[in-house]
N, C-alpha and C positions, 0 to 999 in steps of 0.2 A: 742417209745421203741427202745433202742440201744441192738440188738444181736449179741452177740461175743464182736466182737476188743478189746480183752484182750492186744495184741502184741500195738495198738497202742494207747488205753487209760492207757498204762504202759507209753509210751513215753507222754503221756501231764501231765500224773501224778507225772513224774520226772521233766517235767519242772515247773511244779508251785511249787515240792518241793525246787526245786534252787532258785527259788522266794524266798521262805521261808526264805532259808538261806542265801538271799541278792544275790546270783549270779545272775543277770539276763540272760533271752536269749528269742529266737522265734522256734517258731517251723511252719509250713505249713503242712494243712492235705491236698492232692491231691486226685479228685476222679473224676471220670465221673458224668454226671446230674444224681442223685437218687444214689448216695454210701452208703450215710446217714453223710456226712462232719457236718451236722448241727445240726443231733442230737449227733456225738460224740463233738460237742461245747456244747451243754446243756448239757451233762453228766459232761463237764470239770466245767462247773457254779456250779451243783449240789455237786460237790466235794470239792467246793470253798468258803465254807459260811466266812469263817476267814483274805479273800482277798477281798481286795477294786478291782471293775470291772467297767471298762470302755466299750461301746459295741459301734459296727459302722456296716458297709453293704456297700459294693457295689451296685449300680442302674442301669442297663442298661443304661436305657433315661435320667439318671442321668449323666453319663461319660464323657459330654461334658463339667462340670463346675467345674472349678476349687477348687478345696480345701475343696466340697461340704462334702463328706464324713468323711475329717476331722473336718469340724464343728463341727457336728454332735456327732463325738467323744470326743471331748475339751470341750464343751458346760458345762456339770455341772463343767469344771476347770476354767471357762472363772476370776473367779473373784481372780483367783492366779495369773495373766498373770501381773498385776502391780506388782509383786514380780521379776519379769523374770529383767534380765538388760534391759537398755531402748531400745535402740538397735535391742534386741530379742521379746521384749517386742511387740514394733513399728510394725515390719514386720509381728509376730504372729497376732496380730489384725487385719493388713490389709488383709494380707493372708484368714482370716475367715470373714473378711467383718465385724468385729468390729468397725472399724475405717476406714475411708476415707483416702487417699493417698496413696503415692507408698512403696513400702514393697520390702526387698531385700529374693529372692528363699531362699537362701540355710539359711541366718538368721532366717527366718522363721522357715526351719528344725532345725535348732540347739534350736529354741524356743518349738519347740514340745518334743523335749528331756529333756531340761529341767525342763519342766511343769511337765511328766511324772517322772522325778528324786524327783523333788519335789513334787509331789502328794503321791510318795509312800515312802518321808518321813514319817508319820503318818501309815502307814501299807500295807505289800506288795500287788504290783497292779496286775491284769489282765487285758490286753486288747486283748478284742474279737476282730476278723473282718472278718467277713462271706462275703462272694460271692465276694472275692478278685479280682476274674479277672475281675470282673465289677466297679471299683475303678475305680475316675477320676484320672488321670497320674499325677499331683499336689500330690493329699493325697494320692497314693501306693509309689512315689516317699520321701515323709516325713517322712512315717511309717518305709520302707524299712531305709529309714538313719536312725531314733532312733532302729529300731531292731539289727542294726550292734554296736551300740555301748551304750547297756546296760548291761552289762557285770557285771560292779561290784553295778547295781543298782536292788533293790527287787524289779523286773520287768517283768514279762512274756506275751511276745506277739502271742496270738494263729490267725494264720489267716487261713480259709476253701479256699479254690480255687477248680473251675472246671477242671478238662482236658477235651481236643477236641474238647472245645468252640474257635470261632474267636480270639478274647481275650485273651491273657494269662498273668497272674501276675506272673512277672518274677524274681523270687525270687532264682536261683539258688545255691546261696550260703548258702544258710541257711538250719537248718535241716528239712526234708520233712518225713512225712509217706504216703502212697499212699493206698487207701481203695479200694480192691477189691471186687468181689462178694463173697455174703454168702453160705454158704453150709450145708450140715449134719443136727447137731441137732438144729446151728444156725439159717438155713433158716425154717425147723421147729418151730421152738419156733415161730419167727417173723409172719408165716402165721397162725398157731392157736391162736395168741394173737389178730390179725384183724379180722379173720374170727370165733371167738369163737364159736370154733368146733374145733375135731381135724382131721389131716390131713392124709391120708395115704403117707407112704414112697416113694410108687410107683410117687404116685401122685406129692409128695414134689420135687423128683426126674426131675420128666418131665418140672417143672414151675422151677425148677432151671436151666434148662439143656436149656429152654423156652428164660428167661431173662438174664442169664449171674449171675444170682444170684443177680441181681441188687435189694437193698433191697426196695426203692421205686416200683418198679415193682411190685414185688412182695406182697405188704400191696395194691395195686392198682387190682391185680390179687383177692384175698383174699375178695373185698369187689364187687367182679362182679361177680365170680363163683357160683354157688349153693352149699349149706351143699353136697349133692349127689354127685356132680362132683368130691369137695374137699374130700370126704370120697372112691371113686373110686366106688361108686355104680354106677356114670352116666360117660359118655364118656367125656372127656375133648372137647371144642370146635376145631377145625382147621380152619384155624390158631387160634393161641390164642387172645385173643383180643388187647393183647400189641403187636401186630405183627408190627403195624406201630410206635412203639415208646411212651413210659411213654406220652411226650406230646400227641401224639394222644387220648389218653385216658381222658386225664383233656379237649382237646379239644371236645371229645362226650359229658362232662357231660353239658359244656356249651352248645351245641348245643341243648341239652335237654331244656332249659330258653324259657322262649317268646322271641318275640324279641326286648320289653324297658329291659327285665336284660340282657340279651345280650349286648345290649348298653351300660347299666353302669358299665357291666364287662371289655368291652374294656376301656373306660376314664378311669377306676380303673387300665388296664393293662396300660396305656399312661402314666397315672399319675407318680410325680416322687417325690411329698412332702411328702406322708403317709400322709395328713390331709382329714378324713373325710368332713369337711366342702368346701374344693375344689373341691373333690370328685361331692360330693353330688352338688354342685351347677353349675360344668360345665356337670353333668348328663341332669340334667333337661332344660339346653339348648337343650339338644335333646331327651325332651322328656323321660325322663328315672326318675319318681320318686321313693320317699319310697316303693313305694310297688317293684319296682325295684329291691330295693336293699334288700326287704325280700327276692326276688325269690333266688337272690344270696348268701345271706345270708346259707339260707338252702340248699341249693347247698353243702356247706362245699369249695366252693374256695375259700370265701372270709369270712374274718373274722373282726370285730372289736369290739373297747376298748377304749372306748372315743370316744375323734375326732382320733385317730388312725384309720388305716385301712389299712392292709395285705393280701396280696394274700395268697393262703394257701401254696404255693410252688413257686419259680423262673420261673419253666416251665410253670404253668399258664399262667403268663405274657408273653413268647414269645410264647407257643403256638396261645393264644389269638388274641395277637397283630399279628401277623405271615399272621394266616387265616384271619384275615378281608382283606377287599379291601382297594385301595388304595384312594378311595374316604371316604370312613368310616374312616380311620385313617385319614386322612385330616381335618376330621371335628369332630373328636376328640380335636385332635391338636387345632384348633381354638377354640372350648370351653372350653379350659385349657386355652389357652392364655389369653380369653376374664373374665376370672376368676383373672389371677394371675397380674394386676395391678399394684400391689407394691411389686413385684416380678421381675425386668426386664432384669436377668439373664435368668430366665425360661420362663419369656415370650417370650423375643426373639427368643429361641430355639422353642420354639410351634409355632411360626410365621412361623420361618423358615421350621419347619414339616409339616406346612397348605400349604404353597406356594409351585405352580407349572408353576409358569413362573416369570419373575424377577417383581422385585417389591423392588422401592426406598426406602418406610419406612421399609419394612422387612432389607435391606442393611443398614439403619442407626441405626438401632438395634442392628444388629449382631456386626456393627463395635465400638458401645459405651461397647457391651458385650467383645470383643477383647484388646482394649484400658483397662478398669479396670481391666482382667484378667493379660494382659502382668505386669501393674502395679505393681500389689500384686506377679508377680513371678510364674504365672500357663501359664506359656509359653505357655503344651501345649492344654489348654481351649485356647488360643490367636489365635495358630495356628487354630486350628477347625473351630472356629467363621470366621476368615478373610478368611477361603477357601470354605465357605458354601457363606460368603458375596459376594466373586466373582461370585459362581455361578448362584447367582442371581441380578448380575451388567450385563447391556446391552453395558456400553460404553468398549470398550476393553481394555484402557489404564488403566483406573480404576481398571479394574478388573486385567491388568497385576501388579498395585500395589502394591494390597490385595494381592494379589499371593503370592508377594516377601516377604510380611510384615508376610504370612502363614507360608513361607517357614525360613525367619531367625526365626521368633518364634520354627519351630518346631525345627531349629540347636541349640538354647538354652534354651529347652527343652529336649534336648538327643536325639532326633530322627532324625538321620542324613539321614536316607533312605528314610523316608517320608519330610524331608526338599530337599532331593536331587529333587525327584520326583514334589514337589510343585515350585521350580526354574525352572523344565527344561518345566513346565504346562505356567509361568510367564512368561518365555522367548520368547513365539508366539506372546504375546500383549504389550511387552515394548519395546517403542521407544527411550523416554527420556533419553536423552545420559547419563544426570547425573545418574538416577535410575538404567538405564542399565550397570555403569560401578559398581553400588553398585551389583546388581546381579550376574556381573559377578564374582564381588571377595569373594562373598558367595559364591556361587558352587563354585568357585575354594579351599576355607578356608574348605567346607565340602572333595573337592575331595580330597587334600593334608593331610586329618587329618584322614581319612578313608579309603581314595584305592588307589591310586597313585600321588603318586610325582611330576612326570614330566605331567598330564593332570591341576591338581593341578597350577602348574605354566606355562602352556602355559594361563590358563584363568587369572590366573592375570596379568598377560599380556596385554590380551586384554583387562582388565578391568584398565589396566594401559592407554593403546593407548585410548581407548574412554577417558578416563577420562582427560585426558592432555588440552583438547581442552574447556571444559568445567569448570573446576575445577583445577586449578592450583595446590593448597594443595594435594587436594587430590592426583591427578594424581603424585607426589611426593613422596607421603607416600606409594601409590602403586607400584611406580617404584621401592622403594628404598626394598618393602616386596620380588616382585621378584627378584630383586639381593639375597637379601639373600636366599632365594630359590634355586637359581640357586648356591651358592656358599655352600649349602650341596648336591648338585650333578644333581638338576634339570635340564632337559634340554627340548628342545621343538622346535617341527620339521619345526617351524620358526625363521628365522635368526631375530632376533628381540635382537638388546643391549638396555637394561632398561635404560643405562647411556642417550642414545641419544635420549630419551624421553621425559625429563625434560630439562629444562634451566638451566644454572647456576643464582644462586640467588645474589638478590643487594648485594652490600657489608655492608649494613646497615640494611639488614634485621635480622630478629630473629632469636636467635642463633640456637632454636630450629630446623627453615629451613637450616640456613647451617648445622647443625649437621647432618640431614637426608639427606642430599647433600653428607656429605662426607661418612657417612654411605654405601651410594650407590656406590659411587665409591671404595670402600674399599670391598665389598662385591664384586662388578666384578673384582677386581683385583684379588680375590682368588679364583672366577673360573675360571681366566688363570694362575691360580698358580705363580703369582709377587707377591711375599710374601714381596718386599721392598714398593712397593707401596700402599699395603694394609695396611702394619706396618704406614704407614705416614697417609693415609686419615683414619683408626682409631683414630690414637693417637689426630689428631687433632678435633674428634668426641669429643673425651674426654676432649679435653682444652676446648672446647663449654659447654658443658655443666658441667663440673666443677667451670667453673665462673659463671654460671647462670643455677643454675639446673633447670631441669623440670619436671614437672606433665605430660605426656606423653603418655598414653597407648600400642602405636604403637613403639615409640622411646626408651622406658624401658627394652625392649627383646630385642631389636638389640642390644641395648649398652653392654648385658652380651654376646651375641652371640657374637658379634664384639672380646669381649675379650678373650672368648673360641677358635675362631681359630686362637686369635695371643699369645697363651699363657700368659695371663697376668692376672696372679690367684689371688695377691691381688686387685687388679679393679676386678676383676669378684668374687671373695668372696662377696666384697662391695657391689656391685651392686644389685645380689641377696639378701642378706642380707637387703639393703633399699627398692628392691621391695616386701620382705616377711612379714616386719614390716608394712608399706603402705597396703598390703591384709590382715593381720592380722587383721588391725584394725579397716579397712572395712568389716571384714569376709566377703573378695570375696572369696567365694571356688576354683573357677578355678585358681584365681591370686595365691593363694596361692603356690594350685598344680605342678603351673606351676614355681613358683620358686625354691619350694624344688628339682624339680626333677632334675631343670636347675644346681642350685645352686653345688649340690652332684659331679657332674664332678669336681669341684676346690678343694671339700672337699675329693674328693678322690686323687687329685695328690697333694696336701697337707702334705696330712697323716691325715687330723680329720676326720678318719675313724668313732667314734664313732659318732660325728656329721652326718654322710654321712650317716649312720645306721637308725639314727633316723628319720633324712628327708625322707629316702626312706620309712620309716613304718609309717611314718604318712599318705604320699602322699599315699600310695597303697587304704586304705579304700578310701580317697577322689577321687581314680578315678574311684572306682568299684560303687561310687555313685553316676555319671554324667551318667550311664546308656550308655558308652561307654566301652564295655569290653576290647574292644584292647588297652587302656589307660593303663591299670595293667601291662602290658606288660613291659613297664619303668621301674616305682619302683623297680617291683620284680627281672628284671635283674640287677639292681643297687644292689639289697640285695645278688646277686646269686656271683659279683663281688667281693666287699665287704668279703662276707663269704669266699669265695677263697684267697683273699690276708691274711686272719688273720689263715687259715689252718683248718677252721669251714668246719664238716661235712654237714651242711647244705646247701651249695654250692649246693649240687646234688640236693635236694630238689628242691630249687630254679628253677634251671636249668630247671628240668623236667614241673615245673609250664608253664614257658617260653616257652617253647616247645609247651605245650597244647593252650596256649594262641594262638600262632602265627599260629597253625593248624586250630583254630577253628574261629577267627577272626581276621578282615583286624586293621594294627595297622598303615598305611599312614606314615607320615612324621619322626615319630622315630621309624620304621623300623629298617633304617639301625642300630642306636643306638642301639636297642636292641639286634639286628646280631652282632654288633660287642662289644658289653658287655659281651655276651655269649659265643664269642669267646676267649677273654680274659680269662673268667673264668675259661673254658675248658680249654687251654694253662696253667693255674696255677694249675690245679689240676692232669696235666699231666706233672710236669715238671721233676720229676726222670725219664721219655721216653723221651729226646729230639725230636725224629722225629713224636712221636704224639703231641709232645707240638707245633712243628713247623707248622704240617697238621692245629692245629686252630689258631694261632698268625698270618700265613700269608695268613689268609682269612679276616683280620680287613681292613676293607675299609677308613673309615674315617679321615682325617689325624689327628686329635685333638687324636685320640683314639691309631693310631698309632703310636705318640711320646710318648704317655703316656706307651704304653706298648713296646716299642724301646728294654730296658734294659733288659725283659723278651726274645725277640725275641736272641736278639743278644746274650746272654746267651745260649741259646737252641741249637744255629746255631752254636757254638764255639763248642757246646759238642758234638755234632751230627755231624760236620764234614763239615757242609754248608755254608763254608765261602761266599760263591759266594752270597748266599740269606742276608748275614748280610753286605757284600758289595754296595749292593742295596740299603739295607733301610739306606744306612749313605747316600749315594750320596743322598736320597730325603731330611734325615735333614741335611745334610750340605745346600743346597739349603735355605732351611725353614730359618735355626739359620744365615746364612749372610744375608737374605734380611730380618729377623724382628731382630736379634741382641739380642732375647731373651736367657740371661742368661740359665734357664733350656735345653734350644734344644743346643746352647756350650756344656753345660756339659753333655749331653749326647753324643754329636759327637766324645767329646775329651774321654767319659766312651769307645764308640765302637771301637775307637780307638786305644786306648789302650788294650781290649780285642783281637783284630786282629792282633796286634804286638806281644802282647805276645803269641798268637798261632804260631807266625813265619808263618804270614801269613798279613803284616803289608800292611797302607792303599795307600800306594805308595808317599806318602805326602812327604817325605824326611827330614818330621820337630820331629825326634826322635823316642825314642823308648817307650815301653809302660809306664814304671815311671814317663817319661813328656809328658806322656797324662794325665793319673791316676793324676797328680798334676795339670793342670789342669785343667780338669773335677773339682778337686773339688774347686779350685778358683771361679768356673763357679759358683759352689753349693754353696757359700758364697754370692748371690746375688738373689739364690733364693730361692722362702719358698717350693721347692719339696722337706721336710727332708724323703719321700723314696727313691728318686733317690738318695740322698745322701748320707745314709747309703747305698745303694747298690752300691756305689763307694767306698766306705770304706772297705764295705767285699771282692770286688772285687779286689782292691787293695792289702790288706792285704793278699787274699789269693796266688798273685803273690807272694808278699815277703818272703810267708814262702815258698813257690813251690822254690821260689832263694836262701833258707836255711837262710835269714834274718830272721830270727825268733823275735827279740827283736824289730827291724822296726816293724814287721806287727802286733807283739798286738796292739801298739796302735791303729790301724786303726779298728783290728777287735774288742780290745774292744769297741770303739764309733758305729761301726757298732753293735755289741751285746746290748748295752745302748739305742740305738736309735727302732730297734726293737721291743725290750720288750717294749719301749713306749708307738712305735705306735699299738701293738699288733700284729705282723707279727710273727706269732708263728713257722711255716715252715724257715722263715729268721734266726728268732731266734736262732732256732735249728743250724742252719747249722755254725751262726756264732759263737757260742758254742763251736760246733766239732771243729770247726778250731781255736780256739784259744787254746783248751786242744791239739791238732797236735801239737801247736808251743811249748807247753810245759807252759799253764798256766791254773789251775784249772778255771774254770768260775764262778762266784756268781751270786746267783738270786739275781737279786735287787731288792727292796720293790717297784712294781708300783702302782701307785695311784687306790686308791678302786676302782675311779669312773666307771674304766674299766669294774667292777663286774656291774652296772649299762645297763637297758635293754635299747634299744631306745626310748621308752615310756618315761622312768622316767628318763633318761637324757635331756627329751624335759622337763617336768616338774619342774623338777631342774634350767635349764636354767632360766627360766621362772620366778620360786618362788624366784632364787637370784635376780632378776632385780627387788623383791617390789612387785610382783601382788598376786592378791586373790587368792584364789582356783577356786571362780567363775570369773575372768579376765581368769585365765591361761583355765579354759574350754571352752571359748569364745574362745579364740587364736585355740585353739587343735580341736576344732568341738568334744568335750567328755562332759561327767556332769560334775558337780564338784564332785559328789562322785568316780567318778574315777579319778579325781586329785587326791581325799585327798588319794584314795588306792594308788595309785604310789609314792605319795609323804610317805605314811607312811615306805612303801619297801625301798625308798629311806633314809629315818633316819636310818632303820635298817641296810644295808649294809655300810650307810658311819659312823654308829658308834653317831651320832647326837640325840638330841632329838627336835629340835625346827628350824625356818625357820631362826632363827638367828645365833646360827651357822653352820646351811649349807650356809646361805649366806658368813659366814667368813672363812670358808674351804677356801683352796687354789686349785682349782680344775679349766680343763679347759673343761669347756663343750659347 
């Protein structure tokens, strides 16, 4: 009986209406044990005759196996899965143990979304999933990525979760209701409907005031009290009998059993299949038969339906299990094992629960259990297995293996604190220098990505120094990762140069090796700030692997890095652009991630703002579903940027995001990035205050970020009075643009330049005055693709000349400044170069800019996409979405560009 929750079976009744109406979405009901979270999911069934319903559960003793739960939920879809592309197809079946081989994570999720899109083509779905926070971390991690992105699919995913339990399904994005206790007429009704009789006030009063209103309690209360007690004729007991807790009570009734149904209440609590036949047959190992399971039967704990068989409530099971001993669970566990045979996911696990001292086939168990899980992508079923397998390995090297093998599974699986924890457990028993330098550069890749920087790259370091000695390559690839490290600000309180750790390599060896030779050396040159020597051992990175490209994993990021701190934005467009296509088409999630967000930096000093839009909004969901919340951090400062430079109110939004993120979780190595995107933004949304715009432009640390925002400072500094501060940041790019010779950092030198002279405040150069700076800066700007820096020479320009009463000179400059703006969408630019060209005495005209502008970052991703030739279902494989939110983007998409068909959007002239 559900009494009351009007407030929150409004809320699942509006979401299955958006079902209805094809919007999908999720909702989380929160409650403590006994809310009644499961029977407002049977109310939401009962409301639901006209929706197709999928149903799943969380297991306790279930939560070690990978993908167990989503089985269980796919299972009547299993035979739509050859419909899925192959791809998704492959991973889905592995992932559920349909099929044998290895299966990629995140494919797999994008295969469960699918399924779900298409299932509830034919009529909208529900999908239940009760006792969420007992989900194995595989299937809450799938569910969670299809709930973020069913949107525009008849979709509704309701899932029950506990509060207060160890566990928590960690859903906080998504909409929640939270079920408190019952009161009034509600906890009335609920205890005259158990207790048929009815209840006096007083009485209802004190058993509310008793439980917390907890409605479980109270239907528990209801069938213990007497008619007398419950009508206030007899005195209530003291304490009440729920004094020690709802379980305590499920625990009396069992107690009440002999003790064969005792017995096969626990194997019933152990158990984690729901098959009566398991049940019942690792009972009778101990003695526990049919007449057993009548006793229980009648009890009302245990219920069944078939070969089904359910506890009558969750708390049963851990009260159960709770109070036995630890010898009676023990040999439980082993009568489940000796039952499930052809089961050797859950055998192993019952092995493992039986053992109490090591034991080599229990270890070769658990590690065959580890090995298939990592395969299929349940990382963290992989981690579990390999840290239970050490603990019952005696040799220590062994066991320091399993550790490390625990510990990377749990870092790709999203759980960096307990991978932290499982290396630093590894590190007592690993000698092997080769292993040990792999360990090391795990903790160091967890520390530098989640808490510190500079600890970060002292361990690869050392994981560099062990590894040299052993491993040539490797120790290479490590030196070359701590250069880079070190050359975004790492430092480490041993003197330790990465360069003199490595050899220099034959002259015939692989380009690949010298690439990452020069790499390293290019990367320490720019933590002693030789901006000529770094310019040279990049550039010659890039004549290596331009004759002979490579497939690379380690080498593919350094190559963009490489050309983000020497400013060379088409290589670094490129670059990202061939790593995003490569993850695309692998749907590696992370590669992807990691190139959109990389990539955005070129697309913002570019100007393909709306591109730079879109990466960031794709990237934002894919990092909030690595289960790494300080990842978000990026994107959304990229959008908070972004919205700032085009004069979008949504800047602040952004911002305050930013803010929350960085308060509440550690975000490691783009830290700074993010601090210094946010300072940017702020600088742009304060730039009519010069001295507040100046308070956040000159707190940008990084140098890439500081030449990029150069223009803004030194602007701010002219207005405000500060020459001395805009003096400074030229002498650092003067420095930068003679030792790399890059065109954008000239024209910037020659922009500050020229702003200083014409303040009559000139850079003491004695090589002219601001006009032959301002020309050029923009000769400079003829060689590079910054068209903002370049229209901000042009207004800059321009607005000297009319300030000189050249009036007829500086249109031309501010109109191209005006043209270029509207382009790129710099609405604030815009404007100003507007005013100043109606000052010089010429009206301004809006120019026609291209619709696509009117396009969200979504469906300029899709657009992209659908002109290159691909499906709806390719382009949702790329996107990690359905294909029915392709086809919705794409349909937005006709309507704003005026199109009816993928054929002339493709012949649009648009650049997206």
């Amino acid at each position: 009986m559900l009494a009351g929750r009007d407030l929150e079976r409004a809320a699942v009744s509006a979401l299955l209406d958006a079902a209805r109406a094809g919007n999908g979405g999720a909702l989380v009901v929160r409650g403590v044990a006994g809310a009644g979270k499961s029977a407002l999911l049977a109310d939401a069934l009962s409301t639901a005759p006209d929706l197709q319903v999928l149903r799943t559960s969380g297991v306790e003793s279930e939560s070690p196996l990978a993908f167990a739960a989503l089985q269980r939920l796919l299972w009547p879809l299993r035979a739509r899965i050859d419909a899925l592309p192959a791809p998704q197809a492959a991973a889905l079946r592995a992932a559920i143990g349909e099929a044998e081989g290895e299966g990629d994570r995140f494919l797999a999720f994008l295969g469960t979304l699918s399924l779900l899109a298409d299932a509830a083509e034919k009529a909208p779905l529900l999908v239940i999933v009760d006792d969420a926070h007992w989900l194995d971390d595989a299937s809450a991690a799938a569910l969670l990525f299809a709930a973020r992105r069913v949107q525009a699919e008849p979709v509704a995913l309701l899932f029950a979760a506990r509060d207060g339990d160890a566990r928590r399904f960690d859903a906080g994005d998504l909409p929640a209701v939270a079920l408190g206790g019952v009161t009034g007429a509600d906890a009335d009704a609920l205890l005259s409907a158990h207790a048929g009789t009815d209840v006096d006030p007083a009485v209802c009063g004190r058993l509310v005031a008793g439980t917390g209103g907890n409605p479980l309690a109270l239907v528990e209360l209801a069938g213990v009290l007497t008619a007398d007690q419950l009508a206030g004729r007899a005195p209530l007991p003291t304490p009440l009998p729920l004094t020690g807790g709802v379980e305590r009570a499920f625990l009396d009734r069992c107690r009440r059993l002999d003790e064969p149904a005792q017995r096969f209440l626990l194997v019933a609590a152990t158990d984690d299949t729901g098959r009566l036949t398991v049940v019942r047959e690792a009972a009778e190992r101990l003695d526990a038969a049919d007449a057993a399971l009548d006793a229980v039967e009648r009890s009302g704990l245990l219920r069944v339906d078939g070969d089904a068989v359910a506890l009558y409530h969750p708390l049963v099971r851990s009260a159960v299990y709770r109070a036995a001993t630890s010898a009676q669970r023990r040999a439980a566990h082993r009568a489940l094992a000796d039952v499930l045979t052809g089961d050797p996911e859950r055998r192993a696990w019952h092995l493992a629960a039986a053992a109490d001292r090591p034991d080599e086939d229990v270890v070769a168990a658990l590690d065959g259990v580890a090995e298939r899980a990592a395969a299929r992508g349940g990382h963290e079923a992989a981690a579990a297995a390999w840290a239970r397998a050490a603990e019952l390995d005696e040799a220590s090297e062994a066991r320091g293996r399993r550790l490390y093998l625990a510990a990377s599974s749990a870092w790709l699986g999203a759980h960096p604190a307990r991978g932290s924890a499982l290396a630093r457990a590894a590190a007592a028993d690993v000698t092997d220098p080769l292993l040990r330098a792999r360990l090391l550069a795990l903790q160091g890749q967890i520390e530098w990505n989640t808490r510190s920087l500079n600890d970060g790259y002292d361990l690869v370091l050392q994981a560099a120094e062990t590894a040299t000695g052993v491993d040539a390559e490797l120790g290479a690839q490590l030196a070359m990762l701590a250069a880079s490290l070190a050359a975004f600000g790492a430092r480490s309180p041993r003197a330790v140069d990465p360069t003199a750790l490595v050899a220099e390599p034959a002259p015939d060896a692989p380009p690949r090796v010298r690439a990452a030779r020069a790499l390293l050396h290019g990367f320490a040159a720019v933590a002693r700030s030789e901006w000529a020597a770094a310019a040279e051992s990049f550039r010659r990175a890039f004549a290596l692997t331009d004759a002979d490209p490579v497939d690379d994993h380690m080498l593919q990021p350094n190559l963009g890095i490489a050309a983000m701190l020497i400013d060379d934005d088409e290589r670094g467009l490129r670059l990202h652009e061939q790593q995003l296509t490569t993850a695309r088409s692998a749907a590696a999630l992370t590669m992807v991630e990691h190139a959109l967000t990389r990539g955005v930096h070129f697309q913002i000093a570019t100007g393909a703002w709306p591109k730079a839009a879109g990466a960031a909004a794709e990237a934002l969901p894919l990092t909030a579903g690595t289960g790494h919340p300080g990842l978000t951090a990026l994107p959304t400062a990229q959008l908070a940027l972004i919205a700032a430079l085009r004069g979008d109110d949504d800047a602040e939004r952004h911002l305050d995001r930013v803010t929350e993120i960085r308060d509440r979780h550690p975000i490691g190595i783009t830290d700074q990035l993010v601090a210094d995107l946010a300072h940017w933004a702020r600088g742009l949304r304060a730039a009519a205050q010069p001295a507040t715009a100046l308070h956040h432009l000159e707190q940008i640390e990084g140098p890439a970020f500081r030449r990029l925002a150069a223009l803004d400072l030194f602007d701010a500094a002219v207005r405000g009075a500060r020459t001395d501060l805009a003096h400074s940041r030229l002498a650092e790019l003067e420095q930068f643009a003679a030792g790399t010779g890059a065109p954008s950092a000239t024209a910037v030198v020659e922009h500050g330049r020229a702003l200083l002279a014409g303040a009559g405040d000139g850079c003491g150069c004695g090589c002219g005055d601001a006009e032959t700076h301002f020309r050029r800066a923009l000769a400079a700007h003829a060689d590079s693709p910054r068209l903002p820096d370049r229209a901000r020479t042009h207004l800059a320009f321009g607005e000297h000349l009319r300030r000189a009463r050249r009036r007829v000179d500086a249109r031309e400059h501010l109109r191209t400044a005006l043209a270029l703006f509207e382009d790129l969408g710099a609405t604030p630019w815009a404007e100003r170069a507007a005013q100043e060209l109606r000052a010089s005495g010429e009206t301004a005209r809006r120019r026609d800019v291209t619709t696509a502008t009117a396009l969200t970052p979504q469906e300029r991703q899709v657009a992209a996409l659908v002109r290159q030739g691909l499906s709806n279902r390719d382009v949702a494989a790329q996107l990690f979405v359905s294909s029915r939110t392709v086809d919705f983007h794409l349909r937005n998409c006709y309507a704003k560009l005026g199109v009816s068909s993928r054929a002339e959007l493709t012949a649009l002239p648009l650049d997206l």
